[in-house]
TORGU-533416 format. One line per 8 residues: number of its first residue (from 1); for each residue x, y, z of C-alpha. Coordinates in steps of 0.1 Angstrom, whole numbers, plus 5000, padded with zeros to 4 digits. Layout:
BEGIN
NUM	X Y Z | ... $
END
This chain:
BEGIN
1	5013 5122 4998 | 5034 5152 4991 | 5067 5154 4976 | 5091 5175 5001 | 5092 5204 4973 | 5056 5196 4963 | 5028 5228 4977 | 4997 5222 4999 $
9	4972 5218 4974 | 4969 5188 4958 | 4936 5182 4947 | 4927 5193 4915 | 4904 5222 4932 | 4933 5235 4954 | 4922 5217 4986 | 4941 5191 5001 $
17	4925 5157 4997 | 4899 5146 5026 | 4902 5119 5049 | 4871 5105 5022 | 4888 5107 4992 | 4918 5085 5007 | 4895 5058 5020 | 4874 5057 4990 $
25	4907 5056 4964 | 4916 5023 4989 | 4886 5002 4969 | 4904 5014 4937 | 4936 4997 4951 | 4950 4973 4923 | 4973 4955 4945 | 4947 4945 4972 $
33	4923 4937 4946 | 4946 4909 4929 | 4959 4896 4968 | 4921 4888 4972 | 4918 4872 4939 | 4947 4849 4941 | 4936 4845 4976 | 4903 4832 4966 $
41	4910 4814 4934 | 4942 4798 4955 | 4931 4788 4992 | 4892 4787 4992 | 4877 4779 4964 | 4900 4749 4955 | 4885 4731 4991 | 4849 4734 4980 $
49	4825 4764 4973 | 4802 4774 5004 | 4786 4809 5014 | 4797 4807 5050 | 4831 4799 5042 | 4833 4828 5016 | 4820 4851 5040 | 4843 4843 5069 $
57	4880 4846 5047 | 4862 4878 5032 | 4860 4894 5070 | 4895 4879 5074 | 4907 4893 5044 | 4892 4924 5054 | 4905 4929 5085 | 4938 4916 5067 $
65	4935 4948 5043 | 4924 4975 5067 | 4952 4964 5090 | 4980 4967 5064 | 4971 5004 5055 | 4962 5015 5089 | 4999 5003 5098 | 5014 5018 5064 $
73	4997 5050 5072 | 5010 5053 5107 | 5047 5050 5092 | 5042 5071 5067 | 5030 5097 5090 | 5058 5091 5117 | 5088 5088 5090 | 5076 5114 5067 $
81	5097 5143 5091 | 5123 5122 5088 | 5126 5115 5054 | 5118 5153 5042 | 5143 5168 5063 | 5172 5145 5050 | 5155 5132 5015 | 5184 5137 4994 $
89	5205 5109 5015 | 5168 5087 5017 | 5166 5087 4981 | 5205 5080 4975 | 5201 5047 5000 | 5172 5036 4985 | 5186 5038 4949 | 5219 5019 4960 $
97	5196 4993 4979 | 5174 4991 4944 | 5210 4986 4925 | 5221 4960 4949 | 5190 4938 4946 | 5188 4941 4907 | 5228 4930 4910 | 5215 4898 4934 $
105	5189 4891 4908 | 5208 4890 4874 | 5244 4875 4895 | 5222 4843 4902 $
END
């Protein structure tokens, strides 16, 4: 993903990154990696330890994962025109939103 000032090439080459690389960073994805480890340790495991039953919330889990980027990807891809042509105002909302949740968090 590009930063609206940032140039084409971004891998370290001067290619733009393949549709491979992207997929194959996605196994190196920390967040999804933990969410399947709590998942696990939290809602199987706990109600007894079989191979079929491992197998199945893996596929689920899966599907779960492939899903969430497949849907992340598709608004990046639609919202990215958006946000580069007016990321100055994008970037001021967010930071006022960010402010305003830290505010709700330490008011409480």
């Amino acid at each position: 993903m590009r930063s609206p000032g940032a140039k084409k090439e971004d891998g370290p080459s001067g290619k733009p990154l393949s549709y491979v690389n992207g997929f194959l960073l996605q196994f190196l994805n920390v967040h999804i990696l933990m969410l399947g480890i709590a998942a696990y340790s939290g809602y199987i495991l706990p109600h007894g330890y079989t191979v079929p039953a491992v197998l199945c919330f893996s596929v689920i889990m899966a599907a779960c994962a492939a899903t969430g980027n497949l849907i992340w990807a598709t608004l990046g891809a639609l919202l990215y025109p958006l946000y580069s042509r007016y990321y100055k105002f994008v970037n001021a909302v967010m930071a006022l939103l960010l402010l305003w949740c830290a505010w709700k968090i330490i008011s409480v």
